[in-house]
N, C-alpha and C positions, 0 to 999 in steps of 0.2 A: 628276519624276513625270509618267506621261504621263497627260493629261486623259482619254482613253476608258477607261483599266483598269476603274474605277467601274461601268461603264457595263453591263449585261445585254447581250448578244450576241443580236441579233435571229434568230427563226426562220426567217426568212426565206432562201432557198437561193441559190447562187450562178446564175445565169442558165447554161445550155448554151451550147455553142459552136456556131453553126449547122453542120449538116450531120453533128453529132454525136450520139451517144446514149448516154444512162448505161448503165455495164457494173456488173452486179451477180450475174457468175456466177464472181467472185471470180478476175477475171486473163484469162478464157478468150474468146472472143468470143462473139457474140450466138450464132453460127451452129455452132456445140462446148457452148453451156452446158451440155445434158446430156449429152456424151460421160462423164464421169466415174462419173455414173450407172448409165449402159449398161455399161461395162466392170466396174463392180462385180458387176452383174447377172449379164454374161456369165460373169465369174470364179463367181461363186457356182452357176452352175446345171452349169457346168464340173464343179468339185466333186463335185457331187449326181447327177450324172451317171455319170462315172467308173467307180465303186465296182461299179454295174449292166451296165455295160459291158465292165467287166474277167471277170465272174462270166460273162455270157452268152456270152462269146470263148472259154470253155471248153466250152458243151454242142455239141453236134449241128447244132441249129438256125443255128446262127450262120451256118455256110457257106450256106446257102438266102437268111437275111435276108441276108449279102451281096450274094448273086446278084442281088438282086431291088434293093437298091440299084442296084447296077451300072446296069442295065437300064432303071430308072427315070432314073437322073440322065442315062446318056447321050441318051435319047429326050427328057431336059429340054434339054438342050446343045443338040442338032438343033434343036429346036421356037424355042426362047427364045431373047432376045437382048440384048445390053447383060450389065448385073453378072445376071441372073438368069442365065446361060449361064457367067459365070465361076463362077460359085456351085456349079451343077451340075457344071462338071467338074472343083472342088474335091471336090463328095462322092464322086463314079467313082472319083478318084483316093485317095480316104483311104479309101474302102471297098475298094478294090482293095490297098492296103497293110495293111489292119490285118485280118490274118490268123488261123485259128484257134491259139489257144494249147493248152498244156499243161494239166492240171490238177495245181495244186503238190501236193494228197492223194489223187492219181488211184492211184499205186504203193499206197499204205496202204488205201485202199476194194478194189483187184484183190486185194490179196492176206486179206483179209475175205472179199470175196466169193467166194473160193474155197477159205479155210480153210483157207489155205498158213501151214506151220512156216515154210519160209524164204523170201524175197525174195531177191533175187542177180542180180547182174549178169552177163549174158548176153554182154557183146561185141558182135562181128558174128559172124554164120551164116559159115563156112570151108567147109563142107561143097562139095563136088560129085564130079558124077560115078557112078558105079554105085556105088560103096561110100557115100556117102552115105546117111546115117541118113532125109533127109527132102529127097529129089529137089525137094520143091515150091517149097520156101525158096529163093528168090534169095540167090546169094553177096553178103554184104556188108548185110545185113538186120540193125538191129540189137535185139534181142532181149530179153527178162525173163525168169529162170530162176524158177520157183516148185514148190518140193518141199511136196507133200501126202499125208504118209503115204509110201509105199514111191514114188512117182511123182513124176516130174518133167516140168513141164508147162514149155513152152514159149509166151511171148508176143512180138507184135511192140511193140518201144517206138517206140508211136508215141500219137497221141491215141486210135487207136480201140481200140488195144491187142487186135487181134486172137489167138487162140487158133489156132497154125499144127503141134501135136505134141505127142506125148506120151512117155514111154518110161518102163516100171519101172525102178525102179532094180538090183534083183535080175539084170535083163538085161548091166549094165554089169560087162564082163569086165576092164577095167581105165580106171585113169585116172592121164593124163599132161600133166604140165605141160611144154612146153618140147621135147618129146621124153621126157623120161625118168619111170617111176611114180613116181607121189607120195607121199611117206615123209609123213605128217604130224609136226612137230615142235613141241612144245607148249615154255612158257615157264621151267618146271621141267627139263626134257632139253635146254636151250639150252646149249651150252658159253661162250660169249662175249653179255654183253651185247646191246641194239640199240644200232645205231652209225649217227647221222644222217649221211645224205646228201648231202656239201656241192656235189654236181656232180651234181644230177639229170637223167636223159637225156630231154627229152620228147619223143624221137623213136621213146622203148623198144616194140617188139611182144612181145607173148605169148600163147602159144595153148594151150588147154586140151582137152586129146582126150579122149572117152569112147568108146572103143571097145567094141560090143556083142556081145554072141553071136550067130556068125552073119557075121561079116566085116564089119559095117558101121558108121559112123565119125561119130561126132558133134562138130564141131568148131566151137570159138568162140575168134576171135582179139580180143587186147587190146589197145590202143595206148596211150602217155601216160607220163606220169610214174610212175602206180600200174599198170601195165600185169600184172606180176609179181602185185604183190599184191592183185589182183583174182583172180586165172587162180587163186592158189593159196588164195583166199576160197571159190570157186566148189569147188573140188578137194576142197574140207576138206567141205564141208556135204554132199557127196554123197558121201566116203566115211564122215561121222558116220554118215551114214542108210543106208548099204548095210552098216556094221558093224553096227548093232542085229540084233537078231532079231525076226524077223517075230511079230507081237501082243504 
């Protein structure tokens, strides 16, 4: 038996080691103890951040508050020096990368706000030349088809989704997938099943012509895997709307 066990354990502390210092930021040195802190911080305001960030990357404005980062952080980089200079041409450089985006319900507001029956994809503009429908389109533009009523409006897909034509439909003297008019064939007049694809080409083009009265030529090319069933999605919906009758 050892003679101290009995004994109450004085409060008393154990002396430091000269030249030493208690560490009580649980492992980290004196001169880190609150890194863990700040990093939580910084994760959390990250977070809160984001969400705001992501939203205004979509309006208008963004491109301007860019600009005006840019312009500000570089004239900080010139002026400053040490980490406030690294700092600066961290933000030039992340504001110069983070670019305006898309808006993921931009397609479903365009087509509200114009009271469009169908959305459809456009392709790229094929058009040129004198027979072209609409000389002003850059070939290779790529495009939003929106049918409202007897009309088919043309937009550019892009974020500002400009409004670059229009054309009735009643004008459209025919319409060609591929080269050849378009037979619509529905799921009941199928003779053969559909039969998947085990070798899709996604090098496929297809081009979908509306030719109007009057000689002139409105054309949208498709690439990709769905390239076809695009061309003849687009085909279908503008000759649903050119079969009806007007009122």
């Amino acid at each position: 038996m050892r003679p101290d066990r009995g004994r109450r354990r004085s409060g008393r502390r154990r002396p430091a080691m000269p030249g030493s210092a208690p560490n009580r930021s649980g492992g980290f040195p004196k001169a880190l103890s609150g890194l863990p802190r700040a990093a939580m911080g910084a994760l959390f305001s990250l977070a809160m951040v984001l969400p705001g960030l992501r939203a205004l990357r979509r309006r208008r404005v963004w491109q301007w508050l860019r600009f005006g980062t840019v312009v500000v952080a570089t004239a900080g980089a010139v002026t400053w020096a040490g980490w406030w200079r690294v700092l600066a041409v961290a933000i030039a450089v992340g504001a110069l990368a983070l670019r305006r985006t898309g808006d993921p319900d931009g397609e479903r507001r365009l087509q509200r706000r114009h009271g469009a029956q169908y959305f459809l994809n456009g392709g790229e503009w094929h058009s040129s030349g004198r027979r072209s429908a609409a000389p002003g389109i850059p070939a290779g533009t790529g495009l939003h088809l929106l049918l409202r009523g007897r009309e088919l409006m043309l937009f550019t897909r892009n974020a500002a989704a400009t409004h670059v034509r229009s054309f009735g439909v009643d004008s459209i003297r025919r319409i060609l997938v591929d080269g050849r008019d378009y037979v619509p064939i529905y799921v009941s007049e199928a003779k053969q099943p559909p039969v998947r694809d085990n070798d899709p080409d996604r090098h496929a083009v297809s081009k979908l012509s509306l030719q109007l009265v009057g000689g002139r030529s409105a054309d949208f090319l498709y690439r990709g895997t769905f390239a076809r069933h695009l061309a003849e999605s687009a085909a279908h919906a503008v000759f649903s709307v050119r079969s009806k009758r007007p009122g």
